[in-house]
C-alpha positions, 0 to 999 in steps of 0.5 A: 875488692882486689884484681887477685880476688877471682872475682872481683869486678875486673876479673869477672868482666875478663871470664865474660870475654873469655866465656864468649871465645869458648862459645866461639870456638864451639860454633867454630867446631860445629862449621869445622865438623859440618857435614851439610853446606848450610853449616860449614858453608853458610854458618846457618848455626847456633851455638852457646852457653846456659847456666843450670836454670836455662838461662843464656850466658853468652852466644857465638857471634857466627850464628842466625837470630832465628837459631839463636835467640829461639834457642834461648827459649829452648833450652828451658823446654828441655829443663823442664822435661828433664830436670837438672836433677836428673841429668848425668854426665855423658847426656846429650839431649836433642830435638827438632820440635818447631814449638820447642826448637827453632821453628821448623823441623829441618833445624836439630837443637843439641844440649849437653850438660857440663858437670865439675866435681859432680856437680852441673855447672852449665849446659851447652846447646848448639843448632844447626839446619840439616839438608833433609828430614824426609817428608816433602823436602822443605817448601811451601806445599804441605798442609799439616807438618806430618807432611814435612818430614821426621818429628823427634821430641825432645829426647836423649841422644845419647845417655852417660855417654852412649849414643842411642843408635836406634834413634840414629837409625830411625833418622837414617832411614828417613832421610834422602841424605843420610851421610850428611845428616846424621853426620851433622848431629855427631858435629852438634854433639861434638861441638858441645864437648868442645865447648865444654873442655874450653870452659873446664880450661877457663874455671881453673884458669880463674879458679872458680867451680861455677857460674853462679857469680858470673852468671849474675854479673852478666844477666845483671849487667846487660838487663841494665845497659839494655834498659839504659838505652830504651830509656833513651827513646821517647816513650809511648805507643807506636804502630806500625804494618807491612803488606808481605806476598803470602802464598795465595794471598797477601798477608798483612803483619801489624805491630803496636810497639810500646816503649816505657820504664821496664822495656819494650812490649810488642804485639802482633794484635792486627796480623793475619790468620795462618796460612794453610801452607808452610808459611806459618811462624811458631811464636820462638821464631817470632820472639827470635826475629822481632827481638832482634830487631829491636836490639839492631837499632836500640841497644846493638852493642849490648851483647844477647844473653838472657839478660838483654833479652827480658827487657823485650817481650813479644806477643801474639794472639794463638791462630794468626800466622806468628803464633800458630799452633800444632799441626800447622806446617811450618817448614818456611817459616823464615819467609814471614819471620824474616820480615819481622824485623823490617816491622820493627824498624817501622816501628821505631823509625817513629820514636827514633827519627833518622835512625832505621834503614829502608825496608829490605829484601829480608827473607832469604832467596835460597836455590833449593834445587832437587833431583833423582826420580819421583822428584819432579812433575810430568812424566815419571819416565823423565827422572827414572834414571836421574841423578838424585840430588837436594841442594840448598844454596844460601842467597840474598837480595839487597837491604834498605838504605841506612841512615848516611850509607849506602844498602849492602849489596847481595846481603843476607839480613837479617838471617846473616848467613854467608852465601854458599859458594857455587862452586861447592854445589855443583861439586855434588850435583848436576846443577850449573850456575851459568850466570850470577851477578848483580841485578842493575836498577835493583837497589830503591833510589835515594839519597842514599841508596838500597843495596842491589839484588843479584840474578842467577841463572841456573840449570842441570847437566843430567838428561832429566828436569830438575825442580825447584822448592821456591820459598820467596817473598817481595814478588808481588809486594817489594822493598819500601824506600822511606822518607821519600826513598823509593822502592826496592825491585821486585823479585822474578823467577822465571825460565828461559822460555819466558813462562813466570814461576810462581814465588812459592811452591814445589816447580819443574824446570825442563832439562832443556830450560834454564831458570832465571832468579832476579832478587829484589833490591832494597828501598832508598832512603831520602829523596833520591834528588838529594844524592851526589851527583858524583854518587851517582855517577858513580853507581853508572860507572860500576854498572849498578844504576843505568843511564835512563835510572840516573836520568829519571830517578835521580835527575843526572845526566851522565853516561855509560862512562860515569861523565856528567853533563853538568848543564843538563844535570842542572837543568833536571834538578831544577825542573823537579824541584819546581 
């Protein structure tokens, strides 16, 4: 087969480059034309291309794992509701449906489909975290999702081109910021419309009137790579469990991995129950963070699509707190779906030793601030004539130490969301950020060593409290170093005048008040006596390790400058290693 044949080989692998720039620039219209910060700030989104069985194509590279590979599965619920056959040009379909989207109701999931020559030739789909869906505000506190907010099935936003405006409006009024949410659908619809003129521009650049071809090259070949990799890793059977906070008790998430031929099989067999607060996970978000992390460590450079994606199957029994059924409330689901893939790193750090960091912070560490009246608790006089105010502010702690590297500092793993300038946030509302930097000690020694947390301190310009939606994890239970690294820091949120928030649920902070939120760092990684003591001396002089860590945990005496005594650093490691 020549290069001049539209598809031969060569250029069939050209088209695949091309469509991941078209999926690209769709997620990068989506940030452009976002109205909420999560979108245009942080790029908590989704965005990607389907063939006409609901098979993904290709994926923006900006986007979450939790949006992107649960909206790989959503695309079949809408096939399935409305056939291919049924669709027309100028449909646009959305949802916010936890079982059937990504997981809780604040993420809108969009699919468009893309017809050439009357006929459908692909489907475009893109997600994005709305500020607010009404209900309680997203927390931690509801029993049932009928308290979280709006629930839309899967349905038609617009139909041959003609938006359903009773839809919007039935949004509209049931949300506390209706500009920026109904704002953010029309920039889900309309990143999709850009999506597909990029890929009309591609077909007739390559001279193609479908996917069909294209779509085989790409699903075969990357179910091949991906299954050329797991081959790799020593068969067999391998468990693994980590003791996370929970709301009020612990819970414990248990994973036997099975690693042969035809992929990687995982089961949650062993898991606790659900909770009866917004914990839960549904099983999309489940299969979208444990499949990530499997690829992370195994087979990271094959691109995710449909293909990749079918060589890792993920299971969990109906009624523990990875599967949970309708109406369980869900509105924080990535609190314990964020620490999915540490779970799979414990699993494969096994079958590939000196391979997988140290646990991590993981779940994220979000400000989600909120004012205006009836917002907070205690006297509703206080917040009669407060400004009201939902700001969502993207934060992380530190991840684990990895294999020859340092943990990232301050990083949003494995969510991958950009931190939302503070800046941006008290632009809109009356919160103030008088201090955020790095949280010193935080990072777990080892020889290589976990990335720090951050502290932030925040408070309110109005004349009336504030309150906070805490939906934090790695308080009671932090960051476990591995292969003698040692733990990450715990979280806090605590106020000024000392009283300790609890890490999950709707709290008050007094007008007069400040909050203090220290996030965990994450776990080292080796024996921290193993580091450099030029390393180490190092992270003293940055202000990243205190003299009295270096001493203790590392057996270095160095001080506040970063200058070694040699004679008693000898003397130290010598001693421990008697």
């Amino acid at each position: 087969m020549s290069i001049n044949d539209p598809l031969s080989p060569i250029r069939l692998q050209l088209m695949w480059d091309r469509l991941i720039a078209v999926v690209e620039e769709q997620a990068l219209a989506l940030i452009r034309t976002g109205f909420s910060t999560s979108t245009r700030e942080a790029g908590d989104l989704s965005a990607g291309v389907f063939d006409v069985d609901g098979a993904m194509l290709a994926q923006a590279v900006t986007g979450t794992p939790g949006h992107i590979n649960s909206m790989a599965r959503a695309v079949r619920h809408f096939l399935a509701k409305f056939p291919a056959k049924t669709m027309k040009p100028g449909d646009i379909f959305l949802t916010n449906d936890p079982w059937k989207g990504t997981g809780h109701l604040h993420d809108f999931t969009f699919v468009t489909p893309v017809f050439r020559k009357g006929a459908m030739v692909a489907m475009f789909a893109s997600t994005c975290h709305v500020v607010d869906i009404g209900g309680r505000g997203m927390g931690t506190d509801a029993r049932q999702v009928y308290e979280e907010g709006l629930y839309i099935p899967l349905m038609r936003f617009a139909r041959e081109g003609v938006v359903d405006e009773t839809l919007v409006d039935i949004v509209r009024v049931n949300v506390r910021e209706p500009v920026q949410v109904i704002g953010d659908l029309y920039s889900l619809a309309t990143c999709n419309e850009v999506g597909s003129r990029r890929l009309f521009e591609m077909m007739d650049e390559f001279a193609i009137d479908d996917l069909s071809r294209l779509g085989t090259h790409i699903l075969e070949k990357s179910k091949n790579a991906s299954l050329e990799a797991i081959r790799k890793i020593t068969p067999g059977v391998y468990k693994f469990a980590m003791r996370v906070d929970g709301y009020d008790k612990p819970l414990d998430l248990v994973a036997t991995m099975t690693i042969g031929e035809s992929g990687i099989d995982v089961d949650f067999t062993g898991t606790s129950g659900a909770s009866s607060y917004g914990i839960n996970v549904p099983i999309c978000y489940t299969e979208a963070y444990s499949s990530f992390g499997v690829k992370c460590i195994v087979a990271p450079k094959v691109p995710n699509n449909e293909g990749s994606l079918s060589v890792i199957r993920v299971t969990a029994p109906v009624g523990c707190i990875l599967n949970v059924e309708h109406p369980a409330p869900v509105a924080a689901r990535h609190v314990t779906g964020q620490m999915l893939p540490d779970v799979m790193f414990g699993c494969l750090h096994q079958a590939m030793p000196n391979s997988v960091p140290a646990e991590g912070a993981s779940c994220l560490w979000n400000l989600f601030a909120i004012g205006g009246p009836g917002r907070t608790d205690g006297d509703p006089a206080e917040t009669a004539h407060a400004q009201p105010f939902s700001v969502m502010s993207f934060h992380a702690g530190g991840t684990g130490a990895r294999p020859g590297a340092d943990g990232l500092s301050a990083t949003a793993f494995p969510s991958g969301v950009k931190n939302v300038p503070i800046e941006i946030n008290e632009a809109v509302s009356p919160i103030v950020v008088w201090r955020k930097e790095y949280r010193q000690d935080s990072g777990g020694a080892g020889e290589f060593r976990g990335g720090l947390g951050q502290i932030m301190e925040v408070s309110t310009l109005d004349k009336a409290p504030f309150a906070i939606s805490a939906y934090y994890d790695r308080v009671e239970h932090p960051p476990r170093g591995r292969e003698g690294g040692l733990n990450g820091a715990s979280g806090t949120v605590v106020l000024t005048s000392g009283k300790v928030l609890r890490g999950k649920g709707h709290q008050t902070v007094p007008q007069t008040e400040r909050c203090i939120i220290s996030m965990p760092g994450g776990g080292g990684l080796g024996s921290p006596r193993h580091r450099p003591v030029e390393a180490v001396a190092e992270d003293v002089r940055l202000g990243f390790v205190s003299v009295e860590a270096a001493r203790r945990d590392y057996g270095v005496a160095v001080d506040a400058h970063g200058v070694v005594d040699r004679a008693e650093t000898a003397r130290l490691r010598a001693v421990a290693a008697e």
